[in-house]
N, CA and C atoms as a LAMMPS dump frame, in Angstrom:
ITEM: TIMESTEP
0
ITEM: NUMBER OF ATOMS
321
ITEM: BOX BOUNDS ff ff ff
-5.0000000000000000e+02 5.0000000000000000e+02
-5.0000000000000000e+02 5.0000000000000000e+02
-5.0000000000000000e+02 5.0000000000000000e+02
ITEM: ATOMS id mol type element x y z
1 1 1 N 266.981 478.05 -95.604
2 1 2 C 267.722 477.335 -96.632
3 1 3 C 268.55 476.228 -95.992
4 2 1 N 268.597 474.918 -96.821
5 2 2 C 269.224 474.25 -96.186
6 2 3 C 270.915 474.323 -96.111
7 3 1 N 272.033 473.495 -95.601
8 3 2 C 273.291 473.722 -95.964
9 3 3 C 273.921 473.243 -96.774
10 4 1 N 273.367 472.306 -97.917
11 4 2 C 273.338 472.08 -99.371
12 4 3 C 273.002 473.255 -99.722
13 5 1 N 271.656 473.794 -100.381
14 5 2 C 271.864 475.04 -101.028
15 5 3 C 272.746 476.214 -100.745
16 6 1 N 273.305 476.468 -99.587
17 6 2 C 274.585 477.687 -99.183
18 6 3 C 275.715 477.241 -100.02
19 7 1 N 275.888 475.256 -99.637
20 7 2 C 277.26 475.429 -99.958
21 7 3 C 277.273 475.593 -101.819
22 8 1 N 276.148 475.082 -102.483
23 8 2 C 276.145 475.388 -103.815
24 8 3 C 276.152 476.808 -104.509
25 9 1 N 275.474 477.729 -103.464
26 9 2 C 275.098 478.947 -103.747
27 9 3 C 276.546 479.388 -103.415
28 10 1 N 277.188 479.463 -102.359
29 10 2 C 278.929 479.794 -102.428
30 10 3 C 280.117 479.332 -103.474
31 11 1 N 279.405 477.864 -103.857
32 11 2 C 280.978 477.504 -104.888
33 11 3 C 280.418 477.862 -105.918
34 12 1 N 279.002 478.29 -106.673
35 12 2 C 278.652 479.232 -107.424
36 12 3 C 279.193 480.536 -107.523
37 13 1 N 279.375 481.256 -106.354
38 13 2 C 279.785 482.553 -106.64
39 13 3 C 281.124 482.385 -106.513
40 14 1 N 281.482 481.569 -106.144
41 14 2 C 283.404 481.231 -105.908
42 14 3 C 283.485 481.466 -107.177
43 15 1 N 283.213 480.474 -108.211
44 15 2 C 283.208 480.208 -109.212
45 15 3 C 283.011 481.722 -110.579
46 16 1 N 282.248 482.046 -109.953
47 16 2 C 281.613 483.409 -111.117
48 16 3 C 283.353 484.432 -110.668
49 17 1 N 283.94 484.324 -109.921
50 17 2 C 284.886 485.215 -110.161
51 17 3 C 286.301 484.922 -110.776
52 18 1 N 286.402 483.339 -110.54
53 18 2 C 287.198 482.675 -111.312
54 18 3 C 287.99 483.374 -112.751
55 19 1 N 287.172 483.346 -113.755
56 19 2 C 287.177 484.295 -114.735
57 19 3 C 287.654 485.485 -115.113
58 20 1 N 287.9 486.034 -113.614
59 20 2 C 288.584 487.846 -114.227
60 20 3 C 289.548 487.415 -115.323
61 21 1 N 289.54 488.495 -115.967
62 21 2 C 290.918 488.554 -116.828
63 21 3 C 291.31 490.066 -116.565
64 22 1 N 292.967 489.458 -117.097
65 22 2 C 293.625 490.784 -116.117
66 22 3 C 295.339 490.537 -116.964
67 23 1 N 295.844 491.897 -117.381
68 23 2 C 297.045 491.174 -118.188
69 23 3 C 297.774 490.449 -117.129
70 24 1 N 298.765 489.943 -117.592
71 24 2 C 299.218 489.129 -116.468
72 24 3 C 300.767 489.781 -116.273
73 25 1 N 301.408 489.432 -115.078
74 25 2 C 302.674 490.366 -114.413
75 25 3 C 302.927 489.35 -113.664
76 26 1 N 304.601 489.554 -113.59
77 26 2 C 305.183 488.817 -112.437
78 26 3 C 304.912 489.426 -111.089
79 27 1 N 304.804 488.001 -110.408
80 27 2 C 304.674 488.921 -108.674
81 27 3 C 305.644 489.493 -108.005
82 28 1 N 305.335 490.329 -107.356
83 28 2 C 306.167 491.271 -107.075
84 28 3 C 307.125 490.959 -106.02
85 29 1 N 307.989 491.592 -106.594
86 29 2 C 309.74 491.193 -106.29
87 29 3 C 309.867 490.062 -107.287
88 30 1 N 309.489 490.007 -108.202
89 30 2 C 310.231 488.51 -109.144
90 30 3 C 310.04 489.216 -110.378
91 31 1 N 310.991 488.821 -111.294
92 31 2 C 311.102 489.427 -112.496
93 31 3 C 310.875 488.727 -113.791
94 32 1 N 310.669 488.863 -114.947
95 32 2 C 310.287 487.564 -115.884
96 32 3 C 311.752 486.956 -116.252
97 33 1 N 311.854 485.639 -117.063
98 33 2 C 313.042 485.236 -117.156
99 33 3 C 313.847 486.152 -117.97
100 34 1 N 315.612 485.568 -117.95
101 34 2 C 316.229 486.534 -118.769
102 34 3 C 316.384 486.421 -120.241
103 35 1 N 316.194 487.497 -120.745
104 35 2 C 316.82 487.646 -122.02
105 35 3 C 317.574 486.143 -122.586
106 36 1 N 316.96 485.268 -123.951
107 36 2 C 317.946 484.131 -123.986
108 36 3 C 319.081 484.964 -124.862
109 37 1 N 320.354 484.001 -125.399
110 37 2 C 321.054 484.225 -125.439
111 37 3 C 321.001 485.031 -126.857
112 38 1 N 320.906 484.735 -127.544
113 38 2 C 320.595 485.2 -129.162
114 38 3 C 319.217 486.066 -129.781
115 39 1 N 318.112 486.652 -128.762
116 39 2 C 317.352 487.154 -128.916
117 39 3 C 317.913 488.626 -129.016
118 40 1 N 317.076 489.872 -129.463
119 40 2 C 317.055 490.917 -129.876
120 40 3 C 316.879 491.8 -128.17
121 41 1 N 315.927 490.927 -127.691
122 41 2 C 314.807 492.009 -126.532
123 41 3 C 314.473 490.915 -125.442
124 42 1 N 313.793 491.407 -124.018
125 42 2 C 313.723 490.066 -123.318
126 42 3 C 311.895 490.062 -123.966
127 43 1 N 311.784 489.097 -123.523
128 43 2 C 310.322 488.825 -124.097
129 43 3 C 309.22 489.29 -123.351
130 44 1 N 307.951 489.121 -123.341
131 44 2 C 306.861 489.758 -122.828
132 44 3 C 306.509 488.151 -122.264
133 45 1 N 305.387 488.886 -121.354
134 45 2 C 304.518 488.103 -120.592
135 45 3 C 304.052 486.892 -121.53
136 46 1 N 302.982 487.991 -122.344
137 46 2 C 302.45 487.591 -123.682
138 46 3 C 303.263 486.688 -124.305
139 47 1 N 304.368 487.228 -125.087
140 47 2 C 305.151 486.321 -125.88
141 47 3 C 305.667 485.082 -125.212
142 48 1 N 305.94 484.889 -124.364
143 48 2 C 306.136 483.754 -123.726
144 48 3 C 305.332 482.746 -123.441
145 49 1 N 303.928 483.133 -123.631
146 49 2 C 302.525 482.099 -123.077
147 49 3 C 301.806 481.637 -124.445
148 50 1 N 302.557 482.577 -125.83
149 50 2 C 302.213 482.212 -127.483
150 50 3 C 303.177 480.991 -128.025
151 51 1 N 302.129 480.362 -128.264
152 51 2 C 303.097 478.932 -128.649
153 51 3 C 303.451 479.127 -130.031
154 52 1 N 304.988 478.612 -130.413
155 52 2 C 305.099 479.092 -131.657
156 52 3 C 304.372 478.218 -132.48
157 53 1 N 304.427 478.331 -134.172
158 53 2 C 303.453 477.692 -134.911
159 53 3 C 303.972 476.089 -134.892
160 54 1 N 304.991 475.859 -134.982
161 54 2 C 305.35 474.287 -134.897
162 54 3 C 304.352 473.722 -133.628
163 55 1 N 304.127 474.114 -132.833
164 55 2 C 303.391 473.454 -131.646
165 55 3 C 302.172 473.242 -131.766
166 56 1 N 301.376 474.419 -132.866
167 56 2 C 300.318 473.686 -133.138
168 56 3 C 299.886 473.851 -134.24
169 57 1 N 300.614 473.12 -135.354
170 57 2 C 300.237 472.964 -136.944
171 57 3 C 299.276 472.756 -137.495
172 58 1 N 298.433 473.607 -138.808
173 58 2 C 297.535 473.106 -139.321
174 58 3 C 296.706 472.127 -139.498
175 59 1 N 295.655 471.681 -139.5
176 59 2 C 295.339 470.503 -139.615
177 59 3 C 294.6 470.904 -141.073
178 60 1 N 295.047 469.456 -141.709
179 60 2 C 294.532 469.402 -143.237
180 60 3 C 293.433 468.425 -143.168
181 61 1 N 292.434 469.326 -143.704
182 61 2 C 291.459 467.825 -144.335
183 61 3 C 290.803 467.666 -145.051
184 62 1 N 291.148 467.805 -146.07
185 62 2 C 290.978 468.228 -147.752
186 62 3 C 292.781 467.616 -148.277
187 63 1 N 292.365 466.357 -148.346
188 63 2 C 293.709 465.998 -149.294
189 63 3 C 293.681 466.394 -150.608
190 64 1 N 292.349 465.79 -151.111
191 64 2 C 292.082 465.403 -152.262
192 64 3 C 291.977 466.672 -153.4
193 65 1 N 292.045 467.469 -154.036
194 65 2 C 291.121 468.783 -155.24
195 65 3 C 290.09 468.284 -155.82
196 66 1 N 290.134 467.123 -156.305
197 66 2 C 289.079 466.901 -157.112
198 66 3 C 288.437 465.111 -156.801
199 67 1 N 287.24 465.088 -157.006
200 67 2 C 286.944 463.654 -156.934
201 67 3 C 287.581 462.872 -157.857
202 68 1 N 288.22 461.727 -157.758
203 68 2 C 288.511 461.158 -158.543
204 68 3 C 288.589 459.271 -158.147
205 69 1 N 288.684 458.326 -159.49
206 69 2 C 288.603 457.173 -159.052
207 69 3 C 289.666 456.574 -158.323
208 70 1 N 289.655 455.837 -157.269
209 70 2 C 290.998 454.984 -157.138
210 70 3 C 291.85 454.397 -158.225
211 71 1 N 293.054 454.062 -157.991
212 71 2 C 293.591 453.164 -159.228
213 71 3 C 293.268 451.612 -158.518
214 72 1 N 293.808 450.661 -159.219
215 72 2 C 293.153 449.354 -158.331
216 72 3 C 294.466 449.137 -158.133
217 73 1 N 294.348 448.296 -156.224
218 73 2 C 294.962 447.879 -155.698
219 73 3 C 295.663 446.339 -155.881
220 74 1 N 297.236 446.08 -156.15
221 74 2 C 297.089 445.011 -156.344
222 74 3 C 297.253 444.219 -155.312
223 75 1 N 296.752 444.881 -153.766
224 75 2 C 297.578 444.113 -152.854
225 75 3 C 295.704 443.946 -152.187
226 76 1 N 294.759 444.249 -152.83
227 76 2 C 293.241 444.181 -152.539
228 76 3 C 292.58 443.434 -153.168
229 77 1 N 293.49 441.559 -152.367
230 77 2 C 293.039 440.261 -152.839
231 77 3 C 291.776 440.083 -151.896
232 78 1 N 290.738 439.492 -153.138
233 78 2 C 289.501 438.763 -152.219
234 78 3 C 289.657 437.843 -150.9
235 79 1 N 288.743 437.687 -150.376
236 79 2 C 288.912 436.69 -149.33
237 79 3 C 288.886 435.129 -149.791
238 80 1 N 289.955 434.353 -149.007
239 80 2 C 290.41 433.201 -149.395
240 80 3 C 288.795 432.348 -149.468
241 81 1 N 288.884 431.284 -150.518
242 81 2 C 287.616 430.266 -150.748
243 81 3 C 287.51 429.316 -149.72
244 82 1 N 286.511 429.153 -149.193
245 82 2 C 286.391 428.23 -147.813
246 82 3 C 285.65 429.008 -146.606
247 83 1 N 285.341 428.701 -145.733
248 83 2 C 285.136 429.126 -144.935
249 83 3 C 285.717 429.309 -143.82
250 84 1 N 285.583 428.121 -143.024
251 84 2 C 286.299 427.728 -141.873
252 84 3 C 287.927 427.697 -141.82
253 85 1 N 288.377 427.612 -140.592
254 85 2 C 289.576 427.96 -140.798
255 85 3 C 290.532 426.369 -140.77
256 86 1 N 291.753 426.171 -141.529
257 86 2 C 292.101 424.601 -141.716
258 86 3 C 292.312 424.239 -140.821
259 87 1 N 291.982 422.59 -140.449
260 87 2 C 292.358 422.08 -139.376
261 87 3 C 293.283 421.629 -138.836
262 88 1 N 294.002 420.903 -137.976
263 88 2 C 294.903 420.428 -137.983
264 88 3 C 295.163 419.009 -137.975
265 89 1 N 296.537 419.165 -138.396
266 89 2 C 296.091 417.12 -138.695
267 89 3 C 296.52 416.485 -137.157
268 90 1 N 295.913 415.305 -137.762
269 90 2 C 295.592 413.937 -136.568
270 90 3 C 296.631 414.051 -135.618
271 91 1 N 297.564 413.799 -135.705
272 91 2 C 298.93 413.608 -135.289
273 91 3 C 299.631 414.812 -134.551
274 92 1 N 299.276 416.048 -135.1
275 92 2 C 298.991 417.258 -133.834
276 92 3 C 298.592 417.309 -132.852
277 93 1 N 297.885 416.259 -132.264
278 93 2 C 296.86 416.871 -131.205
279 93 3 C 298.087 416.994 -129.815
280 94 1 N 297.55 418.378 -129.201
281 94 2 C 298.695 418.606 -127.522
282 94 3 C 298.614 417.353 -126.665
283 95 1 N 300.064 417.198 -126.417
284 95 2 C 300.19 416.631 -125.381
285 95 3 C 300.061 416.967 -123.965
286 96 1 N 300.425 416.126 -123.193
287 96 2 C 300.077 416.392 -121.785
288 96 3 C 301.81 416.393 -121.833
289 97 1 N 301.899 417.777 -120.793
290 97 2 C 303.396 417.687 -120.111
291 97 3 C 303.989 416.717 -119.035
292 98 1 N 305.08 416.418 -119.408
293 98 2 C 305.697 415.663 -117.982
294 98 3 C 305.875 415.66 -116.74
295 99 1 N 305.519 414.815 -116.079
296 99 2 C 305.203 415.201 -114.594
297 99 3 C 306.542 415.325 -113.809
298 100 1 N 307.367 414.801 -114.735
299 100 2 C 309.222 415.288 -114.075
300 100 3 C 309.714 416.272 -114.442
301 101 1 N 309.235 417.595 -114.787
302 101 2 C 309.695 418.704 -114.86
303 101 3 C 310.295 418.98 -113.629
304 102 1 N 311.786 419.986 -113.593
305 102 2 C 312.093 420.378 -112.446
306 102 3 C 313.195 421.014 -112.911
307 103 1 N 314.247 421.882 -111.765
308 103 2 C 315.662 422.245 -112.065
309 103 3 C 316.474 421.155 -113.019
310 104 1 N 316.946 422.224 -114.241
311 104 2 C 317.774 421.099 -115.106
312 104 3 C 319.22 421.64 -114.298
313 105 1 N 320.115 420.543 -114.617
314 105 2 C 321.176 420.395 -113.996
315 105 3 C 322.161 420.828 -115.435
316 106 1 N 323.539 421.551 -115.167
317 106 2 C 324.407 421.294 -116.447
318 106 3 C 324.694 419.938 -116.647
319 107 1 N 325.529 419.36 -117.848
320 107 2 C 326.171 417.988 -117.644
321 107 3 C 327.3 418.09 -117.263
């Protein structure tokens, strides 16, 4: 076998053990946090790793009950007549900047 297939065949089995599940515990000599201040009990492993429901709220997607028509929009004006967009007049056209630009001075 070559040492491509070992090293695939090893981070394969690395991998397949990844997965145990196992309840989970603090390591030893360490204790879970304390009791907060206004709780009943200190909490569990568990309870601590359960996100409460504000964190991850329903998702709705079904606004609607029933089909029904839009009302009409009065702000769902057609597109303006013309095509192109207006030009500008004659007397617009950019200038070229001054070649004496520099530090302005106060007066």
């Amino acid at each position: 076998m070559s040492l491509t297939r070992l090293a695939i065949i090893g981070a394969m089995t690395g991998l397949a053990g990844c997965g145990q599940v196992a309840p989970l515990e603090p390591r030893a000599g360490q204790a879970l946090p304390v009791k907060p201040l206004m709780a009943q009990s200190t909490p569990t492993a568990e309870q601590l790793l359960t996100p409460p429901t504000y964190a991850r709220p329903e998702r709705v997607d079904e606004l609607m009950k029933r089909s029904e028509p839009r009302e009409a929009d009065p702000f769902d004006l057609p597109p303006p007549s013309g095509g192109a967009a207006p030009a500008l007049p004659a007397a617009s056209e950019p200038q070229p900047a001054p070649e004496d630009t520099g530090p302005v001075t106060p007066p």
